[in-house]
C-alpha positions as CSV (number, residue, x, y, z in Angstrom):
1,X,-14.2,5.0,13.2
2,X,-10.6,5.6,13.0
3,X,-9.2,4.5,9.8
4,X,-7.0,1.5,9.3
5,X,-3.3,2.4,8.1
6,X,-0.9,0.3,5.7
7,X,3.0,1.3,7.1
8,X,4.5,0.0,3.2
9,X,8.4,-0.9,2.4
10,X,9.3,-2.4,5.7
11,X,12.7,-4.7,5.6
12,X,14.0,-4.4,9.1
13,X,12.7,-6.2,12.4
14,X,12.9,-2.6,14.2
15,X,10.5,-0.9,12.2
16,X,8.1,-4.1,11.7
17,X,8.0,-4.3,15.6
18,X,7.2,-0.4,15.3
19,X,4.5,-0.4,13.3
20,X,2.6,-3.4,14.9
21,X,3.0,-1.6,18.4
22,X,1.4,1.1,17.5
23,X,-1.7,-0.7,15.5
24,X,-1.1,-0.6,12.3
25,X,-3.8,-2.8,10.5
26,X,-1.5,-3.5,7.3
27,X,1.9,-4.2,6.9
28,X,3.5,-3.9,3.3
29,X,6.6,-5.8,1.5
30,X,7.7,-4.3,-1.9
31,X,9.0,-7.1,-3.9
32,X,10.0,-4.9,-7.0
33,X,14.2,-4.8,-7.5
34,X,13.9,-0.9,-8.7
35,X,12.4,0.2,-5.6
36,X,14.8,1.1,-2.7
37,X,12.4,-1.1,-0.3
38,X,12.9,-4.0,-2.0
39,X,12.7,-7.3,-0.6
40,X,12.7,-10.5,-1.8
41,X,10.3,-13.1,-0.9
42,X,11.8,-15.2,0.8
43,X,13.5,-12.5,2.9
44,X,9.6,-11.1,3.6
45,X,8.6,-14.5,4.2
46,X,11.3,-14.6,7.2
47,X,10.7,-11.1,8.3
48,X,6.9,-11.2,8.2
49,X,5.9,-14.4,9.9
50,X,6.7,-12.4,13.1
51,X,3.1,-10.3,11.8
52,X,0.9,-12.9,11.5
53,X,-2.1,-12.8,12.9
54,X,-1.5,-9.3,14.2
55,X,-1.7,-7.2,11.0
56,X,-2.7,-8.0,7.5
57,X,0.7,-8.9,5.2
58,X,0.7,-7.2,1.6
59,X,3.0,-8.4,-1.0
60,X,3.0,-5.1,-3.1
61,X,4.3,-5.8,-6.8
62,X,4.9,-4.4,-10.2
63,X,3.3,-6.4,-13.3
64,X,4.4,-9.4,-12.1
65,X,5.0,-13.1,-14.2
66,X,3.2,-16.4,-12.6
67,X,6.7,-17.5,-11.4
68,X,7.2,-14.6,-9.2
69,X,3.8,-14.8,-7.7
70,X,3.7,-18.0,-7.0
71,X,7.1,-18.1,-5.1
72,X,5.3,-15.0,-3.1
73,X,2.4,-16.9,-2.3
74,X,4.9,-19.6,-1.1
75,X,7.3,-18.2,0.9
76,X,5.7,-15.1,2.0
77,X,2.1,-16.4,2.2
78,X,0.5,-12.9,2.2
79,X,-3.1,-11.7,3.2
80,X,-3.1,-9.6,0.2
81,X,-1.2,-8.7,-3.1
82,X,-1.2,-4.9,-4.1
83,X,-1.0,-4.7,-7.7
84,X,0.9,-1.4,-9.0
85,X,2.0,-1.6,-12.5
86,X,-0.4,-1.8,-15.6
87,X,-2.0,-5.0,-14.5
88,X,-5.8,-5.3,-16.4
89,X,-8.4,-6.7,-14.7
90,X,-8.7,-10.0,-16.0
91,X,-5.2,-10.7,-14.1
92,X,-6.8,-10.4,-10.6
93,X,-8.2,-13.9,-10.7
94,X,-4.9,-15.3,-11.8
95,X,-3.2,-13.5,-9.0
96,X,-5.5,-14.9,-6.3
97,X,-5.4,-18.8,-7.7
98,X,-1.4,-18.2,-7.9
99,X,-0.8,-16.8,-4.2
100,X,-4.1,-17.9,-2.5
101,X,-4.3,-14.2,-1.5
102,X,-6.7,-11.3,-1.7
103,X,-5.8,-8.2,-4.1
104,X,-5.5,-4.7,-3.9
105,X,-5.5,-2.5,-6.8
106,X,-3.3,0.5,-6.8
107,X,-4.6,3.4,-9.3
108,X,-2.5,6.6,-10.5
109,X,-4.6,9.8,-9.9
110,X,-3.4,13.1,-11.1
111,X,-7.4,14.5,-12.8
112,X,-10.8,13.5,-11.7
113,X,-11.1,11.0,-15.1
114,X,-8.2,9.0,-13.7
115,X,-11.0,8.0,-10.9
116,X,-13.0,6.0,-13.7
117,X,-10.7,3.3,-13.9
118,X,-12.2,2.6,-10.1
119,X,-15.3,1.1,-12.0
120,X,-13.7,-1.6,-14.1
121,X,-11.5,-2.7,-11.1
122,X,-14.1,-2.9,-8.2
123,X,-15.5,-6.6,-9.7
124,X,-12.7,-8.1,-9.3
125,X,-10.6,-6.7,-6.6
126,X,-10.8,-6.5,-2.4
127,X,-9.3,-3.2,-1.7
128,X,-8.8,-0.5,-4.0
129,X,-5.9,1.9,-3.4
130,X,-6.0,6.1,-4.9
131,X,-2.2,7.0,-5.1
132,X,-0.3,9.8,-6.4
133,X,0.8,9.8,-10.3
134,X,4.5,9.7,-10.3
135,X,6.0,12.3,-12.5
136,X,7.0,11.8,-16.4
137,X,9.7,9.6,-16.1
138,X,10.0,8.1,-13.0
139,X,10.9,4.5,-12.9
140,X,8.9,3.9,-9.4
141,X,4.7,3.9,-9.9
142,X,4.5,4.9,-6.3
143,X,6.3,5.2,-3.0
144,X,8.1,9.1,-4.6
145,X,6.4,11.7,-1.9
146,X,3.8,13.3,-4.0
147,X,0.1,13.8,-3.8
148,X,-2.6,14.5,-5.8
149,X,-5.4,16.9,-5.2
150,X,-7.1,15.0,-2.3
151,X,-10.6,17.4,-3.2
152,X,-10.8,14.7,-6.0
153,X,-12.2,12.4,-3.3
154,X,-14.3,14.9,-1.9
155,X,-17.6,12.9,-1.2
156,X,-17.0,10.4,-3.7
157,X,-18.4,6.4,-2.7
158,X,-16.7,3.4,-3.9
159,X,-18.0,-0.3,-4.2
160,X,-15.1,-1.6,-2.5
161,X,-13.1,-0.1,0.8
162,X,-10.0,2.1,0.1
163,X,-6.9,3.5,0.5
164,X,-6.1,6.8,0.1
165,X,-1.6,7.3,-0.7
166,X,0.6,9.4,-2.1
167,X,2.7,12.1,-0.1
168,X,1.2,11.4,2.7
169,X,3.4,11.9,6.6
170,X,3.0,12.6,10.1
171,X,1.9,16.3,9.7
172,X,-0.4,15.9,6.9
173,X,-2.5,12.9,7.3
174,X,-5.0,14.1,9.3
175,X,-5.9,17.2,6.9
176,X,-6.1,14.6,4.4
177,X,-8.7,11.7,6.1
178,X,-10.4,14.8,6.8
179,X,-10.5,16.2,2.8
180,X,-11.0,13.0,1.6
181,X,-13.1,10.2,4.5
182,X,-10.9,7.5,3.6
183,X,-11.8,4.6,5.4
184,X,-8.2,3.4,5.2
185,X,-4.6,5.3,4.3
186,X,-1.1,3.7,3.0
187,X,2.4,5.2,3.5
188,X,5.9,4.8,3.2
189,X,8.2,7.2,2.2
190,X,6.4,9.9,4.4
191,X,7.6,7.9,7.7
192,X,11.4,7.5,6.5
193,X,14.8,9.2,6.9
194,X,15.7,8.7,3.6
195,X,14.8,6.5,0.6
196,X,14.2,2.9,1.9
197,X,14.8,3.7,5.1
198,X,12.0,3.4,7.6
199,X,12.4,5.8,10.7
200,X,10.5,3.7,13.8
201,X,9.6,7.3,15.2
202,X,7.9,8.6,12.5
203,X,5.6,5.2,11.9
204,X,5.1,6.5,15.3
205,X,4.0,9.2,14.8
206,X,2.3,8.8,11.9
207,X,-0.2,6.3,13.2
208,X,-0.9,8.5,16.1
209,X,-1.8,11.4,14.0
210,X,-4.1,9.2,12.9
211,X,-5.7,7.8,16.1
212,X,-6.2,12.2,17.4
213,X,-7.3,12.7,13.7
């Protein structure tokens, strides 16, 4: 089965259209003011109404407060919100009551033990995500080009369905389902021309890797 792809950090109508042309199952907002794919919600809310009911909308945020959630859940009504800060378990259920919304758990891999944290997360999450640690420092969790050692996931079963991210692009994603038999894959920065900026031809290309793959 060929697996389903996220296309993350979209802000433009262009590469939206884009990525829902060429089947992407997931679409991704970043609300989170560091990143350079921020949007707010109520921008996403605008921009992804034109996705419903053709690809699943992700509200991807960064320890967030009640007040922000809520107004996501509001205005941008998403399928699912993709937690990536240091978020604890016990805040899922809070996050699903605040935006009505499923949630998907991003997790910083760098060693095999980084992999354990998958256990305390699959009882109370939908989707769990493996992305690439971001080096000492940086003041993004994700979405910075790197990977991690996709052998890691080598064989390894999960309780919940999962994303593999982290570095991945047009010219490596296949190599990668194929290391690692993830039923699903997220990327952004691999299908842009520069930070923030999503290049229509490489989501493109990207998801058709994936379809020959």
């Amino acid at each position: 089965m060929t697996p389903a792809i996220k296309i993350c950090g979209l802000t433009t109508t262009h590469t939206l259209d884009a990525a829902l042309a060429e089947g992407a199952a997931f679409v991704g907002a970043v609300v989170f003011p560091k990143s350079p794919r921020h949007i707010s919600p109520s921008d996403a809310g605008v921009l992804f109404e034109r996705a419903k009911g053709r690809a699943k909308i992700v509200a991807v945020v960064v320890d967030p407060d009640d007040a922000l959630l809520e107004e996501i859940g509001r205005t941008l009504r998403p399928d699912f919100v993709q937690l990536h800060g240091r978020e604890t378990p016990d805040r899922a259920q809070a996050v699903r009551a605040l935006t009505r919304a499923g949630v998907i758990k991003a997790l910083s891999i760098r060693e095999p033990r980084d992999l354990d944290a998958a256990a305390q997360w699959e009882p109370h999450v939908d989707h769990l995500m493996f992305d690439a640690k971001p080096p000492e420092g940086s003041a993004l969790p994700g979405g910075v080009g790197h990977s991690f050692d996709w052998s890691l996931l080598a064989g390894r079963a999960f309780g919940k369905p999962w994303f593999l991210a982290g570095g991945l692009d047009p010219d490596n994603v296949a190599e990668a389902l194929a290391v690692t038999g993830a039923p699903m894959a997220d990327v952004s920065s691999g299908v842009e021309s520069a930070p923030g900026v999503k290049d229509a031809a490489r989501i493109a290309a990207f998801l058709q890797a994936v379809r020959r793959s």
